[in-house]
TIGUNU-252056 format. One record per residue (C-alpha): residue number from 1; x, y, z; residue in three letters. Coordinates in Angstrom, 3 decimals, decimal comma. Layout:
residues N
<resi:NUM; east:X; north:Y; up:Z; resn:ala> $
...
END
This chain:
residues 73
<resi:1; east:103,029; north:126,086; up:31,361; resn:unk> $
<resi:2; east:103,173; north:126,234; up:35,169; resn:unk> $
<resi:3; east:105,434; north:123,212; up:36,636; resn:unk> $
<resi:4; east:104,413; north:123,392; up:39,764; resn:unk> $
<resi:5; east:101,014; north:124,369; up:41,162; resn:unk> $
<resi:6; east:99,519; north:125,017; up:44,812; resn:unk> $
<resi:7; east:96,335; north:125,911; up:46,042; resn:unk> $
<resi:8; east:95,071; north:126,571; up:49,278; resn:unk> $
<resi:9; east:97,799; north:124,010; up:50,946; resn:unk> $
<resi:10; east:97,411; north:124,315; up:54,911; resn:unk> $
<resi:11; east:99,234; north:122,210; up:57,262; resn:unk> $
<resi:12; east:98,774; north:121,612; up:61,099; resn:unk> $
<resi:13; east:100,923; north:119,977; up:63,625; resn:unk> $
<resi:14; east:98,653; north:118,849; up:67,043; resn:unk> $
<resi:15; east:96,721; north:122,434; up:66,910; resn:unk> $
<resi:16; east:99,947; north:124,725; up:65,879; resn:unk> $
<resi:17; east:98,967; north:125,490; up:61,872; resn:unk> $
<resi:18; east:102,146; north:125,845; up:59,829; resn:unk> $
<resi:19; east:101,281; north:126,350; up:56,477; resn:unk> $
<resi:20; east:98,015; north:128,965; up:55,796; resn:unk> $
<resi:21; east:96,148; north:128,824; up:52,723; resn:unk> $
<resi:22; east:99,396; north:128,502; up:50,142; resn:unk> $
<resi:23; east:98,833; north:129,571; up:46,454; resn:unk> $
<resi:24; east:101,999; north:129,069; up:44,736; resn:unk> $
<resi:25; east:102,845; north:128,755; up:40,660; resn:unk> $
<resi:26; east:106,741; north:127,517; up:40,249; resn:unk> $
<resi:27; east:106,899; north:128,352; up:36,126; resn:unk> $
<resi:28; east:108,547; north:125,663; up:33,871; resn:unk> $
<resi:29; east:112,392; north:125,389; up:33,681; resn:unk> $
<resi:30; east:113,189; north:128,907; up:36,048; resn:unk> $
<resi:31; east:115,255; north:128,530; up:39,621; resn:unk> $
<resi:32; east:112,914; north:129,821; up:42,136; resn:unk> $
<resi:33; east:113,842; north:130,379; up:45,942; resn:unk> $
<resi:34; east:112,362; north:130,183; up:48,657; resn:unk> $
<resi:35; east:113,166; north:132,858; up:51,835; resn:unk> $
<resi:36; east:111,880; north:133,449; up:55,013; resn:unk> $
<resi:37; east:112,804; north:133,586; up:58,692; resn:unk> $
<resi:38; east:113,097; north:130,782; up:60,876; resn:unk> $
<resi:39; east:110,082; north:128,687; up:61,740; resn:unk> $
<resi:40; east:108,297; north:130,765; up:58,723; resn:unk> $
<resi:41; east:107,658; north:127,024; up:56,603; resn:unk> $
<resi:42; east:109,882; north:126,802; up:54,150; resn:unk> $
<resi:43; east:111,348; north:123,468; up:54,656; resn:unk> $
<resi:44; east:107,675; north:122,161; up:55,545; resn:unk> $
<resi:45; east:106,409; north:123,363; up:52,028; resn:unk> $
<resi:46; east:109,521; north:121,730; up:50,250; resn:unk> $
<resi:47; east:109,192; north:118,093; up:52,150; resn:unk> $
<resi:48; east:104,830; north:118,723; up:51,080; resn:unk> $
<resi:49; east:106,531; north:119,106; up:47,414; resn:unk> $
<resi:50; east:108,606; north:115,941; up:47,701; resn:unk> $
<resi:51; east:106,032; north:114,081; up:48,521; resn:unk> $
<resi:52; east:107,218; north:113,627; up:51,991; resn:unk> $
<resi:53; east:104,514; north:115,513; up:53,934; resn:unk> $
<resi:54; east:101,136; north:115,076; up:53,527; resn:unk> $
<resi:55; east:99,074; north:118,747; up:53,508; resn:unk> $
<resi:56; east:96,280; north:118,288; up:55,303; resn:unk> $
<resi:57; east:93,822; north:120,786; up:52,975; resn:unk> $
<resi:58; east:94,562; north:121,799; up:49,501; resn:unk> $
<resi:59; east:96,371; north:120,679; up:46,260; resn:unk> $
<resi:60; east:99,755; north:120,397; up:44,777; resn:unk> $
<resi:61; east:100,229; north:119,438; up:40,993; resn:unk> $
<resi:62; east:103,264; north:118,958; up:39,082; resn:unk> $
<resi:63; east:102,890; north:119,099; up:35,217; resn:unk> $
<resi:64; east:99,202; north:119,283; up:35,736; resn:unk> $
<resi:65; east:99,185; north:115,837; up:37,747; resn:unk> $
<resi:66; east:97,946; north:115,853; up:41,664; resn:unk> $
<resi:67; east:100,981; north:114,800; up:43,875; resn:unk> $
<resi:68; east:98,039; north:113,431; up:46,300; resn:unk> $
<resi:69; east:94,593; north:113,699; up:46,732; resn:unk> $
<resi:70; east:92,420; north:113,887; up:49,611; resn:unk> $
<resi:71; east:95,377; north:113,806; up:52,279; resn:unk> $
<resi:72; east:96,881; north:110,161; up:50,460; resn:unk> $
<resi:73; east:100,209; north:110,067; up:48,080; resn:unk> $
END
């Protein structure tokens, strides 16, 4: 079972797009990191998981539950 789902997540700030087209699958109970360069959206995708960012395309579920729908919490 896949914890953590995300498809096609995009994210925009004014006209700069941050996040492109995420598909992600975090599995069940396994540490998973995230690495990048600077400015590459790693802490944007991690606020969009906590529910602190809203994505403005695409879904996130956890347990097979949407963390928002249609760009709401």
């Amino acid at each position: 079972m896949q914890a953590i789902n995300i498809r096609g997540l995009n994210k925009f700030y004014a006209r700069k797009q941050v996040l492109f087209d995420i598909a992600l699958d975090f599995p069940h109970a396994q540490m998973v990191a995230l690495i990048g360069p600077s400015g590459s959206g790693k802490s944007t995708l991690l606020r969009h998981i906590n529910g602190l960012n809203v994505a403005d395309s695409g879904e996130i579920q956890i347990n097979g539950e949407p963390l928002f729908q249609q760009g709401r919490l």
